[in-house]
C-alpha positions in Angstrom: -0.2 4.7 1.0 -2.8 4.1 -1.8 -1.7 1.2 -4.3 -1.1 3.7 -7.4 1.3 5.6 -5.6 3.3 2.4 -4.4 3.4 1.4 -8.3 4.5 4.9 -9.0 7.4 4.5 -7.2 7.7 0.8 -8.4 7.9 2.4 -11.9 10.2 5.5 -10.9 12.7 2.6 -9.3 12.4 0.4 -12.4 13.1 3.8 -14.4 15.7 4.6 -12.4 17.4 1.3 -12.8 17.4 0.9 -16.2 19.1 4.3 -16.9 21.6 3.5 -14.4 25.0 3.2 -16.9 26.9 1.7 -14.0 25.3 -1.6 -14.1 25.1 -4.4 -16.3 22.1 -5.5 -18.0 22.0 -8.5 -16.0 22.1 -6.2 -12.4 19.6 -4.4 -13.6 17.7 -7.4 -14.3 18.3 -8.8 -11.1 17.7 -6.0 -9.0 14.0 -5.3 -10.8 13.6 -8.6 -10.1 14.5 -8.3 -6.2 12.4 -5.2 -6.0 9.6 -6.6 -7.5 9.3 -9.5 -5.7 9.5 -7.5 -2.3 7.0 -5.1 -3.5 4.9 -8.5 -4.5 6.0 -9.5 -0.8 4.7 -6.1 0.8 1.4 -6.3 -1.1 0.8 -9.5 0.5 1.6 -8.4 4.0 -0.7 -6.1 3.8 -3.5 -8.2 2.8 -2.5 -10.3 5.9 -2.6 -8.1 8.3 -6.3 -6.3 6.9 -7.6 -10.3 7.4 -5.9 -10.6 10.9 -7.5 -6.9 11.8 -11.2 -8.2 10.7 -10.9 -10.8 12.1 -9.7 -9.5 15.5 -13.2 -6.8 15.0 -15.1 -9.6 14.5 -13.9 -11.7 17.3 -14.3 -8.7 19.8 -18.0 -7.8 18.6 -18.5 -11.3 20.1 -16.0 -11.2 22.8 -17.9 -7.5 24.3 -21.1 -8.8 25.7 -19.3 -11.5 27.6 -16.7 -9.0 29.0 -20.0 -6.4 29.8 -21.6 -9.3 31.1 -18.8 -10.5 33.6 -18.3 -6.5 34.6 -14.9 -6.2 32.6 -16.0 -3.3 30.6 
């Protein structure tokens, strides 16, 4: 899912949270807090894993010739 629409739902939860009447200022503030930090926490997953996937492309660029060359592929 493209960044903007994981913010638009960041901002329809915050939205949603902050016209809840049930809770308390301070759950509100707390829960934006949790959900922000696990959307921080998501964003930075995902850069992980896009470094782990180029690197894996870059080590099997070098990796192919060898496996051609030995008759594995």
């Amino acid at each position: 899912m493209p960044h903007h629409k994981h913010h638009e739902k960041l901002q329809a939860l915050k939205e949603a949270i902050e016209a809840n009447p049930k809770l308390s200022q301070e759950e509100k503030s707390n829960a934006i807090a949790h959900i922000e930090e696990w959307y921080e926490e998501d964003k930075a997953q995902g850069i992980l894993w896009d470094e782990i996937k180029n690197k894996l492309l870059e080590i099997s660029e070098k990796l192919g010739p060898i496996l051609d060359e030995l008759g594995f592929m």
